[in-house]
C-alpha positions as CSV (number, residue, x, y, z in Angstrom):
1,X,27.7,93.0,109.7
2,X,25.7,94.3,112.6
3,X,26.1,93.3,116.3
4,X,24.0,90.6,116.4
5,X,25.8,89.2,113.5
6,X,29.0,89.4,115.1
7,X,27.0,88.0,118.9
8,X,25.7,85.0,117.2
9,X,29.2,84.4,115.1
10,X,30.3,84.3,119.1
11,X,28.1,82.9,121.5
12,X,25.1,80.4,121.5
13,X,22.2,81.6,119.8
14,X,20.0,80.5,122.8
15,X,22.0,82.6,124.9
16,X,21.4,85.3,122.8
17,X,18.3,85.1,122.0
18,X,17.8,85.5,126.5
19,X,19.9,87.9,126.6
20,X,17.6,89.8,124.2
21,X,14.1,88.9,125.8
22,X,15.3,90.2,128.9
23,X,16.9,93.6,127.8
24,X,13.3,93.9,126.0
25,X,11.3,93.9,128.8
26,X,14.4,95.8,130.7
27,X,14.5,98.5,128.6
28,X,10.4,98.8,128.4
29,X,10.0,99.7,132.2
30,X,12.5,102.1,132.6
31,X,11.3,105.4,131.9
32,X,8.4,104.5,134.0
33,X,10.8,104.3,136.3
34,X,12.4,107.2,136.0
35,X,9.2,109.2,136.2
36,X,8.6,107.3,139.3
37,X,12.0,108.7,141.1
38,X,9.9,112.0,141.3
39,X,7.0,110.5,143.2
40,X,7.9,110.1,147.3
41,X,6.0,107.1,147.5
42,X,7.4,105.3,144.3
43,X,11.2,106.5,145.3
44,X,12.2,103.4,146.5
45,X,11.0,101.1,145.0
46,X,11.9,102.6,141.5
47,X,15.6,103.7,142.3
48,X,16.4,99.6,143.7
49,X,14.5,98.4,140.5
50,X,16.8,100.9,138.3
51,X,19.7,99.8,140.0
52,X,19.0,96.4,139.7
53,X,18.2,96.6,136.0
54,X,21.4,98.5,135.1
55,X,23.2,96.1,136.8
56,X,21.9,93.3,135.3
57,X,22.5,94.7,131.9
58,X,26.0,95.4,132.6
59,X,26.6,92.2,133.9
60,X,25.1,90.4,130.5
61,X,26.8,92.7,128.5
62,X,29.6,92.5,129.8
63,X,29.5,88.4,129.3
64,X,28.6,89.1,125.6
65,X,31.5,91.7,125.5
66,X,29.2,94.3,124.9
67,X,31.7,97.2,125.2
68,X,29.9,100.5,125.1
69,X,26.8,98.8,126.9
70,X,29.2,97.8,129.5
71,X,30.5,100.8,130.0
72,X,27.4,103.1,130.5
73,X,25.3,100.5,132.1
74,X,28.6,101.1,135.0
75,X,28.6,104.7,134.7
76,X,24.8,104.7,135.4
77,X,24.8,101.6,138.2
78,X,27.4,103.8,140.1
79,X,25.0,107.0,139.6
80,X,22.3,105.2,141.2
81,X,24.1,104.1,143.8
82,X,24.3,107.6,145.3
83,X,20.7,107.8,144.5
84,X,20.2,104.8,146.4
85,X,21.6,106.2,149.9
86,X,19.4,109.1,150.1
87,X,15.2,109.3,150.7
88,X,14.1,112.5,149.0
89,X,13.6,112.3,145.4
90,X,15.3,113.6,142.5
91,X,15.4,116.9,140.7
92,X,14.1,117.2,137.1
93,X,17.5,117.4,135.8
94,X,18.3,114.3,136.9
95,X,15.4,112.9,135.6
96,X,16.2,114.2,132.4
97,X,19.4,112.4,132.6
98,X,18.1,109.3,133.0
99,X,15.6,109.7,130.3
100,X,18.4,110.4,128.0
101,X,20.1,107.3,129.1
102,X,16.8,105.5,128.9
103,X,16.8,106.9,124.6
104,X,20.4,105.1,124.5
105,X,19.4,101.7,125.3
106,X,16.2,102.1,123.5
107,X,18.4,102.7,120.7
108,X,20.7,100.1,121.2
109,X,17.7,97.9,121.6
110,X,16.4,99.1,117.6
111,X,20.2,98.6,116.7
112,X,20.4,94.7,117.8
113,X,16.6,93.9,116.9
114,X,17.8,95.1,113.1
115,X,21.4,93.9,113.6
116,X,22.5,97.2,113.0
117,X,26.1,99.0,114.4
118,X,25.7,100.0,118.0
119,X,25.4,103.6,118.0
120,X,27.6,106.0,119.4
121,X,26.9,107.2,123.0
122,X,26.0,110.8,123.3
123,X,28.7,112.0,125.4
124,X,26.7,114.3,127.3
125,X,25.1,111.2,128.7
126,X,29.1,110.6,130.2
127,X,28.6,114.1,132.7
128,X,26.6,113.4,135.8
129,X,23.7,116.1,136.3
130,X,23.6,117.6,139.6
131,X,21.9,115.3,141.7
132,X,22.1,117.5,145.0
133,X,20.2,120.1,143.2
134,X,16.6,120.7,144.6
């Protein structure tokens, strides 16, 4: 029984079935995003959008009790909240990061399109690069 098993043995399949639309197209623009948080005219715009997308992926997950989801989606909102409060834009490792991340909820998006197990985060995605770094 994979997880999409066990969200529609839970929740409303139409619920479900938005939940997954949305983390689709989610998931599709982030690493363009990303990429974008090394150009000084995309900064901006791309960090707010990332932020924005993390968040609302945590906040869905968390309503379908998405646990692991949940938790890195968090780990990742707060991250680009320091991102957030700064203009210049980020350092390769930290881009690197984020690509990482952005392979975890690919992942997780193969795992519930073939109602698989969630995989196992990669703990190094759980240890903040240096973001100060230039």
């Amino acid at each position: 029984m994979g997880i999409r098993t066990v969200l529609e043995a839970n929740f409303d399949f139409e619920i479900i079935d938005e939940f997954l639309d949305h983390y689709a197209m989610m998931v599709e623009i982030i690493e363009t995003l990303i990429i974008d948080l090394g150009n000084r005219e995309r900064y901006r715009y791309s960090v707010e959008e990332l932020f924005r997308i993390f968040h609302n992926i945590k906040s869905a997950s968390g309503y379908l009790q998405i646990q692991p989801m949940v938790r890195l989606s968090t780990f990742v909102e707060d991250a680009l909240e320091q991102l957030r409060t700064r203009d210049k834009v980020v350092n390769e490792e930290t881009i690197n990061w984020l690509i990482n991340v952005s392979d975890m909820f690919m992942q997780w998006h193969e795992d519930l399109k073939m109602d698989n197990d969630l995989s196992k985060i990669n703990f190094s995605l759980l240890i903040l690069p240096d973001m100060e770094k230039a």
